[in-house]
LUMFI-208056 format. One record per atom (N, C-alpha, C, O): y, z, x. Coordinates in pm, whole numbers, plus 50000, padded with zeros to 5 digits. Layout:
<sites>
YZX ...
</sites>
This chain:
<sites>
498835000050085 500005000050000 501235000050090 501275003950207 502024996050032 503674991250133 504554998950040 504255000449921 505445003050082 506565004650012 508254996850074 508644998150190 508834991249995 509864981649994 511164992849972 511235003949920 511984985250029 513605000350010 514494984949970 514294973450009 515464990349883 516114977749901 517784984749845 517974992849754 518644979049925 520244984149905 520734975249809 520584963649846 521274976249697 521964970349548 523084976849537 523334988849547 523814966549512 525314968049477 524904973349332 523964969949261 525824982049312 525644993649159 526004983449076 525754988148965 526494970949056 526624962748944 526184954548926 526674945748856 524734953748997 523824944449000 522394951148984 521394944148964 522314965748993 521154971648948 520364969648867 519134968648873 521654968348717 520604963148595 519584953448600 518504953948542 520044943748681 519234929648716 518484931748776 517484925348744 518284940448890 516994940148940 515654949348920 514484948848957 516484957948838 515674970448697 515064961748609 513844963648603 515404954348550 515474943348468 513914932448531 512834932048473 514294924148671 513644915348679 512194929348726 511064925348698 512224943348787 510764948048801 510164948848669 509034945148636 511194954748589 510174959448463 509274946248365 508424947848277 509914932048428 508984923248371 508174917048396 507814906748339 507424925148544 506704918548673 505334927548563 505174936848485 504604915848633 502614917948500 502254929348578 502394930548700 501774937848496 500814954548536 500614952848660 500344941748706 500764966348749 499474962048829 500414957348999 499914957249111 501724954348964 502014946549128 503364957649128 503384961449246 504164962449078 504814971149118 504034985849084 504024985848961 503394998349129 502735006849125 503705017349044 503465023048938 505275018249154 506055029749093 507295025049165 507325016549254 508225031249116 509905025949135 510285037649099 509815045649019 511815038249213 512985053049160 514325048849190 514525050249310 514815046649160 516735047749189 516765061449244 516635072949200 516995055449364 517755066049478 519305061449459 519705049749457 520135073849445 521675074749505 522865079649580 522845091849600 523915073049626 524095083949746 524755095749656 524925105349731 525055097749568 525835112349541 524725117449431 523975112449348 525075131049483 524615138749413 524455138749231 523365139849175 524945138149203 525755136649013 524775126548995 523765128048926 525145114349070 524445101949050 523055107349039 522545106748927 522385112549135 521105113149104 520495123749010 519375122148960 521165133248990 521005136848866 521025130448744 520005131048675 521935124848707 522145115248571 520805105848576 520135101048484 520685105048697 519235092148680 518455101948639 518095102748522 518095110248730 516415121248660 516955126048512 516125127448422 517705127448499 517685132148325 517545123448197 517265125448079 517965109548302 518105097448180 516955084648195 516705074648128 516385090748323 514935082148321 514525080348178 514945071948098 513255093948150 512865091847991 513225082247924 512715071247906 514545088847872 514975080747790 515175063547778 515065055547684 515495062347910 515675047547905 514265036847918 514155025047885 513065047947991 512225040447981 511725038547767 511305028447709 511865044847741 511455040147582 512365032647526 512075026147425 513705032147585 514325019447561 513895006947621 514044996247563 513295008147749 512934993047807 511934990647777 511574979247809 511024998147710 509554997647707 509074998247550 508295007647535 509294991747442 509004990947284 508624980647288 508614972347379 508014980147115 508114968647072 508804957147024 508334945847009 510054961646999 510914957746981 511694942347049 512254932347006 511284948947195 511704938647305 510794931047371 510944924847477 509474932147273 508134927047315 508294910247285 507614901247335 509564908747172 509584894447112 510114886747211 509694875247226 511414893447318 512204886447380 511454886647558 512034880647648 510324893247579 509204893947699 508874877747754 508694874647872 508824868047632 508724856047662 509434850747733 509154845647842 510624851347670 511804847247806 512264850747909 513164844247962 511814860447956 511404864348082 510514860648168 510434861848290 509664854948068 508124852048224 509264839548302 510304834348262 508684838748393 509204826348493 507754815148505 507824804948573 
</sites>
């Protein structure tokens, strides 16, 4: 197993949050937003949860298509 680090401009995060969470089971294992301040990384551990059941329904299962590449 490898692990990858990668530096993102904070207004481009979404996009690359975005293009892992639509990669097939199985090839990304686990992912974390690291940040440099403190606050910052708090707000992420508290708002993980939540956002994963926002990225992760059925809801957005219709629009999954347009995503594959």
């Amino acid at each position: 197993m490898k692990t990858l680090q990668l530096e993102i401009e904070d207004s481009k995060l979404d996009i690359v949050l975005n293009i892992i969470n639509s990669l097939k089971d199985g090839i990304v294992k686990k992912y974390e937003v690291k940040s440099d301040t403190r606050e910052e990384n708090d707000f992420i551990s508290i708002s993980e949860t939540s956002l994963e059941k926002i990225w992760d329904n059925e809801e957005d299962s219709v629009y999954d298509k347009y995503l594959s590449i």
